[in-house]
PANU-771129 format. One line per 10 residues: number of its first residue (from 1); their letters; for each residue x, y, z of C-alpha. Coordinates in steps of 0.02 Angstrom, whole numbers. Example, Ala and Ser with C-alpha at 12.3 -4.5 7.8 and 13.67 -1.06 7.14 Angstrom:
% residues 2
1	AS	615 -225 390  684 -53 357;
% end
This chain:
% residues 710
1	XXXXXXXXXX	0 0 0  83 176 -27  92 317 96  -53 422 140  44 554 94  73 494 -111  -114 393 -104  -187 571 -40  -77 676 -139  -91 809 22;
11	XXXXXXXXXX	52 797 145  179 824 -24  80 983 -42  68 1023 127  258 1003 114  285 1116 -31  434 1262 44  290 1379 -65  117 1317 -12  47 1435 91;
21	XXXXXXXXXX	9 1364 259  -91 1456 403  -114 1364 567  -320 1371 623  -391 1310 782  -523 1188 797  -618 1031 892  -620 850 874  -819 806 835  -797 618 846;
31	XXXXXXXXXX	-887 509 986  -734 529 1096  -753 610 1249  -584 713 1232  -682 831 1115  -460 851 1059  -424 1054 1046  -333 1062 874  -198 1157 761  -226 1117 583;
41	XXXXXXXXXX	-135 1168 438  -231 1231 329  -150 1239 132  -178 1362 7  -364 1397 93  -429 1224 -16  -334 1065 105  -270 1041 249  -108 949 298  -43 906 484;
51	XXXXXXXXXX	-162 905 609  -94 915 799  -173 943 954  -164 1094 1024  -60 1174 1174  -152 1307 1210  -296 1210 1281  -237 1145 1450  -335 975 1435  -285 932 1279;
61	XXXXXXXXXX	-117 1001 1329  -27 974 1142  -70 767 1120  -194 710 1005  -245 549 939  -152 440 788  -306 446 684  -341 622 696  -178 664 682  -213 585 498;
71	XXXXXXXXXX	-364 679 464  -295 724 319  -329 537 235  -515 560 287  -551 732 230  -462 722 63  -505 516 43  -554 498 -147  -689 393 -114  -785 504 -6;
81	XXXXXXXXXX	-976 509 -72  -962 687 -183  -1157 680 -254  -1331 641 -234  -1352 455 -276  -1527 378 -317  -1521 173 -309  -1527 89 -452  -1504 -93 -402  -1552 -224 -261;
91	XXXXXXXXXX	-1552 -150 -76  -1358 -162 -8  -1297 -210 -208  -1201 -32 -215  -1281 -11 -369  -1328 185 -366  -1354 347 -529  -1313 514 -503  -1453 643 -467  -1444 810 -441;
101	XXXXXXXXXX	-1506 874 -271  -1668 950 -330  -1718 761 -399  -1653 694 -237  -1723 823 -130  -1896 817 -223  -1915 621 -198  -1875 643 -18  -2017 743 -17  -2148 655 -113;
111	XXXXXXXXXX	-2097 485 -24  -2121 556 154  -2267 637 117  -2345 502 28  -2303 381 210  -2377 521 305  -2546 530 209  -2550 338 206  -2477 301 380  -2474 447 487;
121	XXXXXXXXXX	-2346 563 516  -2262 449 656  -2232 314 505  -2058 421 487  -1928 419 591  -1796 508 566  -1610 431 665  -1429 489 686  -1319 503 814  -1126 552 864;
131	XXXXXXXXXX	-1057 541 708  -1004 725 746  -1055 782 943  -1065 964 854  -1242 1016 921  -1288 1095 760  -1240 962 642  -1306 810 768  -1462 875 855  -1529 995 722;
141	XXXXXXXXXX	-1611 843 648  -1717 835 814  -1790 1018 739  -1891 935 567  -1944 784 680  -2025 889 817  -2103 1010 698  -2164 856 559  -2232 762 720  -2141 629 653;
151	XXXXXXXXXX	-2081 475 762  -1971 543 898  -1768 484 920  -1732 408 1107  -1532 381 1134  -1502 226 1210  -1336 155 1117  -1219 245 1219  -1207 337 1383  -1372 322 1469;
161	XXXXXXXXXX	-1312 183 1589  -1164 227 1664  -1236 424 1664  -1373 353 1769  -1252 264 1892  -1149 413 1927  -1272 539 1953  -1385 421 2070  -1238 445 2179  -1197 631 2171;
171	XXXXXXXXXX	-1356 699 2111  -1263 766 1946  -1171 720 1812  -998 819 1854  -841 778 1942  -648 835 2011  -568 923 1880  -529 776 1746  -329 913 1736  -320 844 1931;
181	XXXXXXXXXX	-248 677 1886  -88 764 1870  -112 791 2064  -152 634 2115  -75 499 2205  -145 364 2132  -228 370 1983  -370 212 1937  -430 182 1762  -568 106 1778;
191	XXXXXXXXXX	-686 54 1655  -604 107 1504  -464 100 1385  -412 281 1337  -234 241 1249  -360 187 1135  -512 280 1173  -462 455 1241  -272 477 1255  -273 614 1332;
201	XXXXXXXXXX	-333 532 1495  -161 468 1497  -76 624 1480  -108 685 1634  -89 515 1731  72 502 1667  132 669 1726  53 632 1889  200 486 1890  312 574 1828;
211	XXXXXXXXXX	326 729 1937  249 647 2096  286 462 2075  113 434 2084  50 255 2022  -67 205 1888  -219 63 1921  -301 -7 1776  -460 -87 1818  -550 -167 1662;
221	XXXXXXXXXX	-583 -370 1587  -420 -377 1500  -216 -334 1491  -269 -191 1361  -157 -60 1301  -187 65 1462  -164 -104 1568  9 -124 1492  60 23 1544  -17 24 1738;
231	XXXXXXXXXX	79 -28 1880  -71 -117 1957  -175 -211 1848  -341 -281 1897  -427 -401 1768  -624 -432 1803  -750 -563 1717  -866 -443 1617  -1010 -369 1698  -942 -395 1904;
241	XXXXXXXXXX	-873 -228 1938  -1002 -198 2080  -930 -357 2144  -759 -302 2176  -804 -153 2212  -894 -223 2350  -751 -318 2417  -632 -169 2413  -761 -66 2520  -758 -199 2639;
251	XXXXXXXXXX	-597 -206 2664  -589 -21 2673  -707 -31 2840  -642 -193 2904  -452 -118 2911  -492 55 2964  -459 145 2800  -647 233 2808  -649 419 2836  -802 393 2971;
261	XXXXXXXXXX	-785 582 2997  -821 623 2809  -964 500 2782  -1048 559 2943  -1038 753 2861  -1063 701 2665  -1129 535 2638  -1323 482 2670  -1311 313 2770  -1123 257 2823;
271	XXXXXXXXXX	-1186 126 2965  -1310 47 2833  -1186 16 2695  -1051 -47 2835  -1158 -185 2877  -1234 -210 2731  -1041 -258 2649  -994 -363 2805  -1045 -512 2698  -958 -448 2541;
281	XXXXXXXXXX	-780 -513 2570  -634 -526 2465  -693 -711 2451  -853 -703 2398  -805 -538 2280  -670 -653 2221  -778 -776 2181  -887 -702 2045  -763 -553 1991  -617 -700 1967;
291	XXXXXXXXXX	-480 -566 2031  -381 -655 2186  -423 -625 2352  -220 -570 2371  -270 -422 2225  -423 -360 2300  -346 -337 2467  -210 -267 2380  -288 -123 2280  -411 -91 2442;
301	XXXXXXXXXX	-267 -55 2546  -171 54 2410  -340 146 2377  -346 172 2582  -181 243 2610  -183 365 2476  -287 505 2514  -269 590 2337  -350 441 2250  -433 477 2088;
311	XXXXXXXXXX	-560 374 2010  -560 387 1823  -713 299 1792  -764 273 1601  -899 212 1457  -869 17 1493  -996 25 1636  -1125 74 1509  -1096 -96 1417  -1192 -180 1522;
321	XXXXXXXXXX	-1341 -247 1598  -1297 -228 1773  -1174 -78 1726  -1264 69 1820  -1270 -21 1997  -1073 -42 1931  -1042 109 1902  -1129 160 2076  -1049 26 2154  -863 90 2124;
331	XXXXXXXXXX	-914 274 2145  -938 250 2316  -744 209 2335  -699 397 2359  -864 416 2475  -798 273 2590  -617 344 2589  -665 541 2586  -559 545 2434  -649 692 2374;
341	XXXXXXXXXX	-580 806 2505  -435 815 2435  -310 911 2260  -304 762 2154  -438 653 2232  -639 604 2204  -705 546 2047  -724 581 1883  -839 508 1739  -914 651 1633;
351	XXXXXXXXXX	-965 838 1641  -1108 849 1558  -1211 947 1702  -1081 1095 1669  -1124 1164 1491  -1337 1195 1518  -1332 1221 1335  -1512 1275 1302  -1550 1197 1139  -1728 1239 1114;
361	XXXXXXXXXX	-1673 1328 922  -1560 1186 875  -1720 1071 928  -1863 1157 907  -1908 1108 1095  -2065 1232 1084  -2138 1099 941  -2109 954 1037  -2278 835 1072  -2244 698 1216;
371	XXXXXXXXXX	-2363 632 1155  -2286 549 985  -2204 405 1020  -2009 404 1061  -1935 259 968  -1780 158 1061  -1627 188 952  -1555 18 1000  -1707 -85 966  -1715 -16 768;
381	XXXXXXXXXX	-1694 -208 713  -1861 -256 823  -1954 -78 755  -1906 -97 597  -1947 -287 571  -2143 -242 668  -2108 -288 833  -2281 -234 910  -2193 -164 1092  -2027 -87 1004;
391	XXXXXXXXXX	-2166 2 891  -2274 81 1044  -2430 -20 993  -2432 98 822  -2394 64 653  -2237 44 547  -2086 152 499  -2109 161 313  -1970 305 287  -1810 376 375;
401	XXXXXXXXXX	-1690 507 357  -1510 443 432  -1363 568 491  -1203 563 586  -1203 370 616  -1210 181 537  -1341 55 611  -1302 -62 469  -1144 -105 561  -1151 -30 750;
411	XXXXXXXXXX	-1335 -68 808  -1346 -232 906  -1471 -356 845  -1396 -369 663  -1498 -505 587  -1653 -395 639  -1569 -231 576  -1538 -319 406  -1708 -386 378  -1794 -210 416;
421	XXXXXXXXXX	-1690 -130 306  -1690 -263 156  -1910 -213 167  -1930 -146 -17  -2077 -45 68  -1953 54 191  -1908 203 90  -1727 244 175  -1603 420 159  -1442 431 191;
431	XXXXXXXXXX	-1346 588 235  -1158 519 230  -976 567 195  -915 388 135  -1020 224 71  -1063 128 220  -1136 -25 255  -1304 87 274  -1285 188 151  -1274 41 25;
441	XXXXXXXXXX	-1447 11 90  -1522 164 47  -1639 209 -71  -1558 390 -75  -1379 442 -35  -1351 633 4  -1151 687 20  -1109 756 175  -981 877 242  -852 851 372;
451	XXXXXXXXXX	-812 961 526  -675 1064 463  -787 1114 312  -945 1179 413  -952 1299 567  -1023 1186 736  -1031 1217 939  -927 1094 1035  -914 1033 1230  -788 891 1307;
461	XXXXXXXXXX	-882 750 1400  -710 729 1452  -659 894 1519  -722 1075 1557  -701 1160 1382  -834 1236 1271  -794 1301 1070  -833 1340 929  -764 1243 769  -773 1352 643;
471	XXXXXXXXXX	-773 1318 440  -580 1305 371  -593 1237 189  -734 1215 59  -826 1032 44  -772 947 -98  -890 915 -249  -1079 936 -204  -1052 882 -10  -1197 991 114;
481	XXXXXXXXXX	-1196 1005 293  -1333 925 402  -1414 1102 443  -1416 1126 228  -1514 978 207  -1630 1023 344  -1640 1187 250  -1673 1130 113  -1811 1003 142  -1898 1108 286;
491	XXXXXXXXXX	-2007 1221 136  -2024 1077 40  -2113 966 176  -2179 1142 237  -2105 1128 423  -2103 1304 478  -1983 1328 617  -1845 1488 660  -1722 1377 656  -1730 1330 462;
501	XXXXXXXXXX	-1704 1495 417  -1534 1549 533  -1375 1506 476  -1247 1383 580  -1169 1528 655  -1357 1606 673  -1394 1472 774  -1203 1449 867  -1268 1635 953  -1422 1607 979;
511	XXXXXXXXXX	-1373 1452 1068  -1242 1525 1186  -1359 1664 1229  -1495 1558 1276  -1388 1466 1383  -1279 1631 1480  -1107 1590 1386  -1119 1761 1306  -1096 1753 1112  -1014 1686 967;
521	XXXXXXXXXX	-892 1821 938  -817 1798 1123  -819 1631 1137  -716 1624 979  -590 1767 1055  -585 1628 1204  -559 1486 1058  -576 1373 1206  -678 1415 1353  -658 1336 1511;
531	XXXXXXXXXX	-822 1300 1621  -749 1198 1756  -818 1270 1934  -709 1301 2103  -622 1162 2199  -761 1173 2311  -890 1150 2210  -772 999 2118  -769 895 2253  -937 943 2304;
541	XXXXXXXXXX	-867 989 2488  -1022 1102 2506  -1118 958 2486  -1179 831 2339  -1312 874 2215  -1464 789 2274  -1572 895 2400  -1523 825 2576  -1321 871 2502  -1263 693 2525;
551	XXXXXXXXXX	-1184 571 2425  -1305 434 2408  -1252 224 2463  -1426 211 2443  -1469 211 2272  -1653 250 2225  -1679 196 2067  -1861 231 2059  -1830 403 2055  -1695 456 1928;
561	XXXXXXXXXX	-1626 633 1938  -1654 615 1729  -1753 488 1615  -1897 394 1611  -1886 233 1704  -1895 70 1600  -1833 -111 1639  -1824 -209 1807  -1795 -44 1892  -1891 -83 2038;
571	XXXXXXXXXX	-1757 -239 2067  -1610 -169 2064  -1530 -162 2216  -1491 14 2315  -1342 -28 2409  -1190 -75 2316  -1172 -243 2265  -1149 -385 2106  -1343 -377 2019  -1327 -565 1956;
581	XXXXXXXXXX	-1447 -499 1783  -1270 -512 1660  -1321 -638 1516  -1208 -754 1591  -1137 -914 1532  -1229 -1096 1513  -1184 -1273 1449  -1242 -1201 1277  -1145 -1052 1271  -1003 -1074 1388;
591	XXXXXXXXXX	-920 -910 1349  -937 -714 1363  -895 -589 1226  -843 -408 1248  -831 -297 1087  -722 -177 1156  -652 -15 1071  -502 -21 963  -354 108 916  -392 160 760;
601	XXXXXXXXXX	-565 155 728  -702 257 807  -857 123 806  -857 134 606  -764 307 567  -592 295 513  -646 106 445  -603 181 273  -435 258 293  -270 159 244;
611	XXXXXXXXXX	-174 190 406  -321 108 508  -335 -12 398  -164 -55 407  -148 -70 602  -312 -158 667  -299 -280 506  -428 -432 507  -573 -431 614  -518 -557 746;
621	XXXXXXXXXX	-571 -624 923  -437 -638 1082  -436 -798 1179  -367 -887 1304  -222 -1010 1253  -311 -1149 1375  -491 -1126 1307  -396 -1125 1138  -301 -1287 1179  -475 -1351 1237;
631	XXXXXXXXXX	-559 -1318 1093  -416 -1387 944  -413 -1201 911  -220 -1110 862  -163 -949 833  -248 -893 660  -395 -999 636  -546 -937 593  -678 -972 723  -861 -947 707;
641	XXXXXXXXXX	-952 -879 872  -1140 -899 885  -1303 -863 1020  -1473 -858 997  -1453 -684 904  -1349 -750 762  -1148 -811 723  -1006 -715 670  -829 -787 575  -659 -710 605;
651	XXXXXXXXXX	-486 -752 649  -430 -820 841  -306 -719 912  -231 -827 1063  -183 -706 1219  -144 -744 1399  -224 -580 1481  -381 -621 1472  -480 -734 1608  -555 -902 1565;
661	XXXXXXXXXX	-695 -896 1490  -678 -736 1403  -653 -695 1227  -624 -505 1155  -651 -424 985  -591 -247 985  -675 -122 869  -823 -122 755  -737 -196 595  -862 -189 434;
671	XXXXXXXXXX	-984 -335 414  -889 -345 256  -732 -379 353  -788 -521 430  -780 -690 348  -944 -734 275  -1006 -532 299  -1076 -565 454  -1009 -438 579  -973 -451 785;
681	XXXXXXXXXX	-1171 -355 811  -1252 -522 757  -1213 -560 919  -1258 -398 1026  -1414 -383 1120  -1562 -246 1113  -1639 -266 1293  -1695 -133 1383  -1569 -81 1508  -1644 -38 1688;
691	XXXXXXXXXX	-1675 84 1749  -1670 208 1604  -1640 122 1449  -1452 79 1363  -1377 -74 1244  -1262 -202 1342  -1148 -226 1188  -1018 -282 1318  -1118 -416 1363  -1156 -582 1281;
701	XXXXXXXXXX	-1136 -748 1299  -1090 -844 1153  -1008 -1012 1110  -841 -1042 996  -781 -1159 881  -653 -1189 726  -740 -1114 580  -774 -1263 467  -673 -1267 295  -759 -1179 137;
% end
């Protein structure tokens, strides 16, 4: 394969002694919650070459991710979609004409208003979501459905769970200063992977060793890449955080190592949750987590002698069925040890509760009927195949209009998700930068911009910043943005709204005005602006968020501080502990699969670009040498894993840092990258998640064996 640089033909001119190159800021959109503060070159006004993460931001602090750092092979790919495509062939045959955008955009609106006269206006349902986490480009989409009364969009494939399980503890979503790891003592990774997933996470844990000798815990189900590089490594089954957890806590009070003083002051019922985790030893947490008894007592005692311990807690909990009591369940750590008192100690999952971005505009929140249904993003296999309770009791989806994301390949339930959108009745749009799996399903294919070539509002889940990412270069061919699409159909489908007629940058101020963050013109003097309250209000040490100011043991799950309740809520349990609902292992499938995050893809963005190509290489599964010797599997073979949901064929990686039992298949490879074009979501579940919805794609039992010969 040749260089990005000669297969792009952009880094030579980026190179070029005589180009002329200015240096713009800008932010990361992808799904990462580093939201990465950038320096790009930008060449001649028309390309861009290097892009690097900027120094000027203090989170970002200079260090940005390998794949961004290549952005150049993604913006300037050659086979990004340039045109309006009508389908000309099967459904998923890639057979597709060139239209121009008044044929495409004319169809669009004959076809949805022909389901709306013969369905009802709920029988479309428009879907995206974090392809870009630029408010205007992702949520502006919410605006047509609210006005059109079509089907409404509930997020379930991400965050919800783990969201839930922090803020049932604090009363918000919001933590220590994520820049305090640097301060700590003891920094834990727990519950994520961010060498691959948000690097700079490691940035600042590595200072903290650096300049204070601090060490580095890695808590996750398997020797990963942040593991490697952790001086105390903790390896879990999948799904029994709350178990260890459990057992360190007890530890905690049965050695002395609980501030008594600080949960009598800050915490809601201290005596309850001591007796309560009298039962919960080491041995029994052992037990069901599979981490030694010697380990647990180890990391309980490291966590309880060093005050500035800082919990980095991260989007694994949300993988699961069980994972908000998990993620509630090691959150209490810092409430047992008082932690939170302290430079460089507490917790820290996300910040959403600090931007209050009033999005009503973006939205159209005044159009907004609760009364038309919400549809569950995860379960679009079930609603789109006629599943009576996925569907509300109501008819079909007969049309969509798709942005900023790639079912085809990421939502769970595949075999579902391929039937539904194989229906010759299910007239489907696609608003995409690149041919995807879903886009070769599509009945229409619209060309989309990327973030350097349209002006959007950012935030970091990860940190404290707030920006704007403004336009740098034009889109190539006839590529429109998400909000010129929306523009463009609004008069044809006659959906009236403010919104449709402001510009991006319109919109951008109207935004931050709504929402006391001044304007557009001084946020972009600030280029990044950084929201991140006191220390005192950090580390909550004028008390938590709910309305007694305690941290809550006692979890009440009934009563979410956000979300409608759904799912066994009303069993889950509200002290800390294991919540035995994991889809765990039987004589039929003797094995659970995690389809963790890789490297160098982003779920399905950077799947097309050489360099990411190049390092992940075939879609494979990790296992354990043993299992593999049990099983006349070796290194290389391909394997087929099945459930109930469906199989999946790839190639059997054998690796020793993984317990028995497990298997792991890092990043969301194309179903065409699979042997046999089955990909690793044939094997993902779409249960609702208690108690407020979520997708357990971390959690599935499945069995293995050697692939059988073609």
């Amino acid at each position: 394969m040749p260089s990005a640089g000669r297969y792009f033909g952009v880094t030579n001119l980026a190179m070029n002694q005589h180009a002329k190159i200015e240096i713009r800021h800008s932010t990361c959109p992808h799904d990462c919650p580093s939201a990465c503060a950038l320096d790009v070159e930008v060449v001649e006004g028309r390309s861009i070459g290097r892009v690097r993460g900027s120094k000027k931001q203090t989170y970002t602090a200079g260090v940005v991710c390998a794949k961004v750092a290549r952005y150049a092979e993604r913006i300037h790919h050659p086979e990004r979609v340039m045109y309006p495509l009508r389908r000309t062939g099967a459904k998923g045959s890639g057979q597709f004409a060139r239209i121009s955008w008044d044929e495409a955009l004319d169809e669009i609106t004959d076809r949805f208003n022909q389901a709306e006269r013969e369905f009802g206006a709920e029988s479309i349902w428009p879907y995206y979501y974090a392809g870009t986490m630029g408010l205007v480009m992702r949520d502006g989409l919410n605006r047509l459905t609210h006005v059109k009364k079509y089907s409404r969009f509930y997020q379930t494939i991400c965050a919800n769970v783990a969201r839930i399980g922090f803020a049932i503890g604090t009363g918000k979503i919001a933590g220590v200063d994520p820049r305090e790891m640097a301060l700590s003592d003891l920094v834990v990774i727990w519950g994520t992977n961010p060498v691959n997933t948000q690097v700079n996470v490691m940035t600042h844990a590595a200072r903290a060793r650096k300049e204070r000798g601090a060490k580095i815990a890695a808590v996750d189900i398997y020797d990963n890449d942040t593991m490697k590089q952790a001086d105390i490594k903790i390896i879990l089954r999948p799904g029994t955080d709350g178990a260890f957890a459990c057992g360190v806590m007890h530890v905690l009070f049965r050695d002395g190592y609980a501030d008594r003083a600080y949960m009598d002051k800050y915490t809601d019922c201290p005596a309850e949750l001591e007796a309560h985790l009298k039962s919960r030893t080491p041995e029994w947490a052992s037990a069901i987590c599979g981490v030694p008894v010697s380990e647990i007592e180890a990391f309980a005692k490291a966590v309880g002698k060093t005050k500035r311990t800082f919990l980095r807690l991260g989007y694994g909990f949300t993988r699961s069925r069980n994972g908000a009591t998990q993620m509630h369940a090691a959150l209490c750590i810092p409430a047992v040890t008082g932690a939170w008192q302290y430079e460089g100690g507490g917790a820290f999952f996300n910040n959403f509760a600090l931007w209050h971005f009033n999005e009503s505009i973006i939205e159209g929140h005044d159009a907004i009927d609760k009364t038309i249904r919400a549809l569950d993003q995860s379960q679009i296999g079930r609603i789109l195949t006629g599943d009576a309770e996925a569907l509300h009791g109501k008819g079909p989806v007969k049309a969509m209009l798709i942005q900023n994301t790639n079912p085809m390949t990421v939502a769970p339930e595949q075999a579902l998700v391929r039937q539904g959108f194989a229906r010759e009745d299910l007239f489907v749009v696609v608003h995409e930068q690149f041919m995807t799996e879903t886009a070769e399903m599509a009945d229409i294919v619209l060309p989309a911009t990327m973030f350097m070539e349209h002006d959007d509002l950012y935030y970091g889940g990860g940190h404290q910043h707030i920006s704007v990412g403004p336009k740098l270069i034009d889109p190539p061919g006839e590529c429109r943005s998400n909000h010129e699409v929306l523009q463009a159909l609004a008069p044809r489908l006659r959906a009236k709204h403010p919104g449709f007629e402001m510009t991006p940058r319109e919109l951008i101020d109207a935004t931050l005005k709504l929402s006391n963050h001044g304007d557009i013109a001084g946020l972009e003097a600030d280029i990044w602006r950084d929201l991140q309250p006191d220390f005192r209000t950090s580390h909550y040490l004028d008390g938590f968020a709910h309305a007694d100011k305690k941290f809550h043991f006692k979890a009440d799950w009934a009563h979410p501080p956000f979300g409608q309740t759904m799912g066994d809520f009303d069993k889950m349990p509200d002290l800390p502990d294991h919540w035995a609902v994991i889809e765990d292992i039987d004589q039929a499938h003797p094995f659970r699969l995690a389809t963790s995050p890789s490297r160098s893809f982003l779920n399905t963005t950077f799947n097309e670009t050489p360099s990411s190509q190049a390092r992940e290489g075939r879609a494979s599964v990790m296992i354990h040498p043993l299992d593999a010797a049990a099983l006349d599997i070796s290194d290389g073979d391909a394997v087929t894993l099945g459930n109930g949901r469906g199989e999946t064929t790839l190639i059997a990686t054998l690796f020793e840092g993984v317990r028995r039992g497990v298997l792991i298949a890092e990043s969301v490879h194309p179903n065409k990258g699979h042997i046999g074009g089955r990909g690793i979501n044939m094997l993902t579940g779409a249960d609702t998640i208690a108690p407020i919805g979520g997708a357990a794609f971390h959690d599935n039992k499945v069995w293995i064996r050697k692939a059988a010969s073609a």
